[in-house]
N, C-alpha and C positions, 0 to 999 in steps of 0.2 A: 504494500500500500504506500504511495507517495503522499509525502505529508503536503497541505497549503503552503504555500510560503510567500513572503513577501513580494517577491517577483512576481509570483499570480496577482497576486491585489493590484499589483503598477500594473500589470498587462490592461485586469477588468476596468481601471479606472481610464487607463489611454485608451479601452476602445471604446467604453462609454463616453469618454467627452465629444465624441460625433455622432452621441445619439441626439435626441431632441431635446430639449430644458422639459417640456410638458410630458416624456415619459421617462424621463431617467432624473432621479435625486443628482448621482455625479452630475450629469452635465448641466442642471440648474445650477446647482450651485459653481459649477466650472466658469457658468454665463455670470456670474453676479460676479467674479473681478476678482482678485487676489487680493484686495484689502477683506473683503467679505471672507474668503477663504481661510484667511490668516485670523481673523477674528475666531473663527466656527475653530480652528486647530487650539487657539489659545483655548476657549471654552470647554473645551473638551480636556486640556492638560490640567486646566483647574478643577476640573471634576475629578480627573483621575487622583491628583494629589490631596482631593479632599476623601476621594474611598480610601486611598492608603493610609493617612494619618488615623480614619478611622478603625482601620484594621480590619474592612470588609473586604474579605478576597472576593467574594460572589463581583461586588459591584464594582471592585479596580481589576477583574477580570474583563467586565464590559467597556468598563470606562478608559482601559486601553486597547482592547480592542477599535472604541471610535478615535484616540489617537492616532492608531497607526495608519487608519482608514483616512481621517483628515489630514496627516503629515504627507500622503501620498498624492494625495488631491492636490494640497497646498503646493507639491515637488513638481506637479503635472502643469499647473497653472502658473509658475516662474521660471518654465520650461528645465528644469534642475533633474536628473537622469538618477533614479535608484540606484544605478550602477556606479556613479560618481560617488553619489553618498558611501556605499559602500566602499570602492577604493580609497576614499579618504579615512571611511574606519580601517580597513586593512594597514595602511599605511602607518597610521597609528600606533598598530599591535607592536610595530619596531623597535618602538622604547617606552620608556615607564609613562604613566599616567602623569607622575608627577612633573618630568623632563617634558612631555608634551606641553603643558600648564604654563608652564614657564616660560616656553618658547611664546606662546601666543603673548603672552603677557609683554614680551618684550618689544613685538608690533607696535 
C-alpha cells in the first residue's frame, strides 16, 4: 500500500487551480489572491497551535492537516514549487539546526 504524501496534495491542488472557483474550494480560494490565501494559512496555524497547547491530538490532528492543505495552496498561488521547499529542507539536514540559525541571522 502507498502511503498519501505531500506530493499528492501539491499535485491535487495544481490540478485543481484550473478547475472553476464555483466547483472546487482550491480554486476559489486560489481566485481570491495570495493575500486571502496567506490569511486562510495563518488561521489555520493558529488553530493548530491553539489544539497543541491544549493537548488535543484528535483536533491538532485536523488542524494540521488544514495546515499542510493551506501551506500548499498558499506555495501554489506564489508560484513556490514543493520540491524547492523541500530541497531547501534537505539542504539543511547538512548541518546543525543550530549552525543553520545563525547563518540566517547573520543576513
Amino acid at each position: 500500500m502507498t502511503r498519501f504524501t505531500l506530493s499528492d496534495l501539491a499535485a491535487i491542488v495544481a490540478e485543481r487551480a484550473g478547475a472553476s472557483p464555483e466547483a472546487s474550494w482550491t480554486a476559489k480560494l486560489l481566485a481570491s489572491g495570495s493575500e486571502r490565501v496567506a490569511k486562510k494559512f495563518g488561521e489555520e496555524a493558529v488553530e493548530a497551535v491553539i489544539a497543541a497547547a491544549q493537548g488535543n491530538k484528535a483536533a491538532l490532528t485536523a488542524e494540521a492537516a488544514d495546515v499542510l492543505y493551506h501551506l500548499l495552496v498558499l506555495l501554489q498561488v506564489s508560484g513556490v514549487a514543493l520540491d524547492d521547499v523541500m530541497s531547501e529542507l534537505e539542504r539543511r539536514t547538512g548541518q546543525s539546526g543550530l549552525a543553520e540559525k545563525g547563518a540566517r541571522r547573520s543576513k
